[in-house]
PLY file of the C-alpha trace (Angstrom):
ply
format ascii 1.0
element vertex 96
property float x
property float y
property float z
element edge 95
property int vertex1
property int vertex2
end_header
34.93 29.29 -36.49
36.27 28.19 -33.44
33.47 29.79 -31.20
30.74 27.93 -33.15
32.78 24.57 -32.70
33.15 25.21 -28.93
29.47 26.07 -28.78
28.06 23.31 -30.71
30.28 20.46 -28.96
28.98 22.19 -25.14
25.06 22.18 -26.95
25.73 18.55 -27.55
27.60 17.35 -24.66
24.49 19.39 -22.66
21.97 17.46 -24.97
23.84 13.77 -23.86
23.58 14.71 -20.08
20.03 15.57 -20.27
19.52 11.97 -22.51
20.84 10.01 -20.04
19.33 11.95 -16.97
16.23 11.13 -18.45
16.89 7.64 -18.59
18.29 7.55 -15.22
14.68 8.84 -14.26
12.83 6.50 -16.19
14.76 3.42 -14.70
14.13 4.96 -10.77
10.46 5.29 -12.19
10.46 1.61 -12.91
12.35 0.25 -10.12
10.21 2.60 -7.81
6.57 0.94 -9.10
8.17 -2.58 -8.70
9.18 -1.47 -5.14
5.36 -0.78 -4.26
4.41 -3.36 -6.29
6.40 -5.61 -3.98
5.08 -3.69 -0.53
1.36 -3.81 -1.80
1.48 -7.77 -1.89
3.36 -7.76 1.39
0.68 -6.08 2.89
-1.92 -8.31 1.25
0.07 -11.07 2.99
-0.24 -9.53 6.11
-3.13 -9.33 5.84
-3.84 -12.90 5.46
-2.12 -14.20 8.23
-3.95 -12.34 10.07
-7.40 -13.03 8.58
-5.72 -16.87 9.19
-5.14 -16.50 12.50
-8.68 -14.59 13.26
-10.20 -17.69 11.54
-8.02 -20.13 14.23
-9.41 -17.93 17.34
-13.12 -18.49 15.95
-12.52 -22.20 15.22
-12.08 -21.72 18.80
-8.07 -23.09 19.12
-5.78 -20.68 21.08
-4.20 -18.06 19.62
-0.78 -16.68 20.53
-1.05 -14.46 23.37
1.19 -11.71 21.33
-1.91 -11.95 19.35
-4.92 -11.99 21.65
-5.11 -8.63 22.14
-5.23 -7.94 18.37
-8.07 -10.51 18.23
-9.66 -8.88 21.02
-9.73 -5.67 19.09
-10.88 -6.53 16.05
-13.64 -8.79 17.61
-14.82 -5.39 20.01
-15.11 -3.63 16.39
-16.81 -6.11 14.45
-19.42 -6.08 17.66
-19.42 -1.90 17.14
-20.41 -2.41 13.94
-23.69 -5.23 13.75
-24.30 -2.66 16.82
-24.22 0.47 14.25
-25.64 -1.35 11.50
-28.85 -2.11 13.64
-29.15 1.50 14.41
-28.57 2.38 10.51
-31.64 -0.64 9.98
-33.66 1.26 13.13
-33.35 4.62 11.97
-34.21 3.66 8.09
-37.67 1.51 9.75
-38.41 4.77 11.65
-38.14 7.21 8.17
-40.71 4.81 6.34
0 1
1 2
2 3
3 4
4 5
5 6
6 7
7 8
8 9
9 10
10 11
11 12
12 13
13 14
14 15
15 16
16 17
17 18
18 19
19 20
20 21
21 22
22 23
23 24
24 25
25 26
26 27
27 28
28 29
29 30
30 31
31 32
32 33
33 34
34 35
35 36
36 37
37 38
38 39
39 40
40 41
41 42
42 43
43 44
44 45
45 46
46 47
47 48
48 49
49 50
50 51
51 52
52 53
53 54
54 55
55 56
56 57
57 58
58 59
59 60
60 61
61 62
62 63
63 64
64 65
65 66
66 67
67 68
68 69
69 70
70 71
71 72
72 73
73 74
74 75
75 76
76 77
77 78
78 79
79 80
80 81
81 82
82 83
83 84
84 85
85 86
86 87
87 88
88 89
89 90
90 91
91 92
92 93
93 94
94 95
């Protein structure tokens, strides 16, 4: 009898570790989602300064000059693209 005692109390004590390794993994699942929970809104929020600060440069007030050339980018692309939506409107007048 003692071989079925020994094997039953090392079937349990296996059953226990997996219990609580699955627990372990559920908590990292849940403290992982809050963690990009927490980095999607930080991004947001980076994103709105810098939408805030765009907004300053075309109020015309001066921008930092760590910033400028940031501005200066984004103000290049949004020029690329009324340029490349005019070709999009040119090509769809020349189809019809």
């Amino acid at each position: 009898m003692g071989f079925f005692e020994n094997l039953g109390s090392k079937v349990q004590s296996g059953a226990k570790r997996a219990a609580n390794k699955s627990q372990d993994m559920i908590e990292i699942g849940k403290l992982k989602l809050k963690i990009n929970e927490n980095e999607k809104l930080i991004k947001s929020k980076y994103m709105d300064i810098g939408k805030f600060m765009y907004a300053k440069y075309m109020q015309g007030e001066e921008v930092p000059e760590e910033v400028q050339g940031f501005v200066d980018i984004i103000t290049l692309k949004m020029k690329d693209i009324d340029m490349l939506k005019e070709k999009i409107n040119e090509v769809k007048e020349r189809s019809n």
